[in-house]
C-alpha positions as CSV (number, residue, x, y, z in Angstrom):
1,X,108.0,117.6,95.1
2,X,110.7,118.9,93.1
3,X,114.3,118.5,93.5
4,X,117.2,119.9,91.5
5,X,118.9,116.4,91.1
6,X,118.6,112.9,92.4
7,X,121.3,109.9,92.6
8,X,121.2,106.4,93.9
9,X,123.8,103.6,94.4
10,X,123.1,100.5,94.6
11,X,126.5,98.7,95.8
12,X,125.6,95.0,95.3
13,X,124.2,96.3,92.0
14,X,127.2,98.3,90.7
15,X,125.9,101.3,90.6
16,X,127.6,104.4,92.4
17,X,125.4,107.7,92.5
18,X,123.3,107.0,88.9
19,X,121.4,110.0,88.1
20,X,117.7,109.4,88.3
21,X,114.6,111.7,87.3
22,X,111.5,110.5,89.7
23,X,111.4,108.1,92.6
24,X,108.6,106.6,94.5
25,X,108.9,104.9,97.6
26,X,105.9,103.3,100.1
27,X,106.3,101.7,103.0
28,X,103.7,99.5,104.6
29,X,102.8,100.9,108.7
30,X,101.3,97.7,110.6
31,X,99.8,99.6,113.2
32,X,98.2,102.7,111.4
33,X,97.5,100.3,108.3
34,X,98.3,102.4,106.0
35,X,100.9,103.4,103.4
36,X,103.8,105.9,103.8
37,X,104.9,107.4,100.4
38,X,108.0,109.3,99.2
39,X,107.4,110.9,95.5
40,X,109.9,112.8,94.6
41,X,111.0,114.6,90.8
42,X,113.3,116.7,89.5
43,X,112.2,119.3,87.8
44,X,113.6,119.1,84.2
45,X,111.5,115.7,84.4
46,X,109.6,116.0,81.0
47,X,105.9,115.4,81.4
48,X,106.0,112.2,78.4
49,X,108.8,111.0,80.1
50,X,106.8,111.0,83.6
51,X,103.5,109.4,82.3
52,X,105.4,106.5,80.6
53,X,107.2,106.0,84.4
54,X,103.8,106.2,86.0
55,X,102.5,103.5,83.6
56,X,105.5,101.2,83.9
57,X,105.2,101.7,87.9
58,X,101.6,100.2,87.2
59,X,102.5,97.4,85.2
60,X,104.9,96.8,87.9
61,X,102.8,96.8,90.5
62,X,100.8,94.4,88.8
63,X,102.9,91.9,88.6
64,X,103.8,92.6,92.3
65,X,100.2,92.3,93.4
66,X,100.0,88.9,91.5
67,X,102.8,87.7,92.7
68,X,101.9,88.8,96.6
69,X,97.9,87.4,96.5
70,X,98.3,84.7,94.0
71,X,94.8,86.9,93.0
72,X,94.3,86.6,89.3
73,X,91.2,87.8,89.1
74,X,92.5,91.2,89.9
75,X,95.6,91.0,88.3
76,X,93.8,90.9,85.2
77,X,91.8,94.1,86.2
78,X,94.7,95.8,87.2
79,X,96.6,95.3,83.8
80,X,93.2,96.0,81.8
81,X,93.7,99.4,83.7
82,X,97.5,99.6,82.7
83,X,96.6,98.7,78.9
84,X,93.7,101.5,79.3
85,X,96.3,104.1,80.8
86,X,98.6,103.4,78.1
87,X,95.6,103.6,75.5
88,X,94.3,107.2,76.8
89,X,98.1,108.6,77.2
90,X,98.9,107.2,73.9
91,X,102.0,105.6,75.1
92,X,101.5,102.2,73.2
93,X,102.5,102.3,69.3
C-alpha cells in the first residue's frame, strides 16, 4: 500500500518522527494461528532500494528464526535462500 510519507519515534531510542520509506509489521494471532501483517511504502520508494530491504528483512529473519528454534538445520536453508535472493537480484558485489 502506498503512502505519501511515513515517520517513527522511538523515544528510548532517540529518535523523534525519522522519516522512513517501507515498514513491515506481523503479529502472531494464538487463536486463529496465523500471522497479521502491516506492509506499508511510500511511493517515491525506489524499486533497488526496496529489493535490498526485502533481502535484509530475510537475513533478519534468519537470524530471528535461529535464535527462536535453536533450529540450525533450517537456519542454514533459510540463509542459502537469502545468499540466492541476493545472487538473482544482484545485490551482492
Amino acid at each position: 500500500m502506498f503512502r505519501e510519507k511515513l515517520q517513527w519515534t522511538a523515544q528510548d531510542g532517540g529518535i523523534d518522527k525519522a522519516e522512513a520509506k517501507a515498514m513491515m509489521l506481523s503479529v502472531w494471532d494464538h487463536k486463529a494461528q496465523e500471522s497479521l501483517r502491516i506492509d506499508l511504502w511510500t511511493k517515491d520508494m525506489p524499486v533497488d532500494e526496496m529489493k535490498v530491504f526485502f533481502h535484509q528483512t530475510l537475513v533478519a529473519m534468519s537470524a530471528t528464526f535461529n535464535r527462536a528454534t535453536q533450529d540450525e538445520k533450517m537456519t542454514a536453508t533459510m540463509k542459502d535462500f537469502c545468499d540466492y535472493f541476493a545472487e538473482k537480484l544482484e545485490l551482492k558485489k
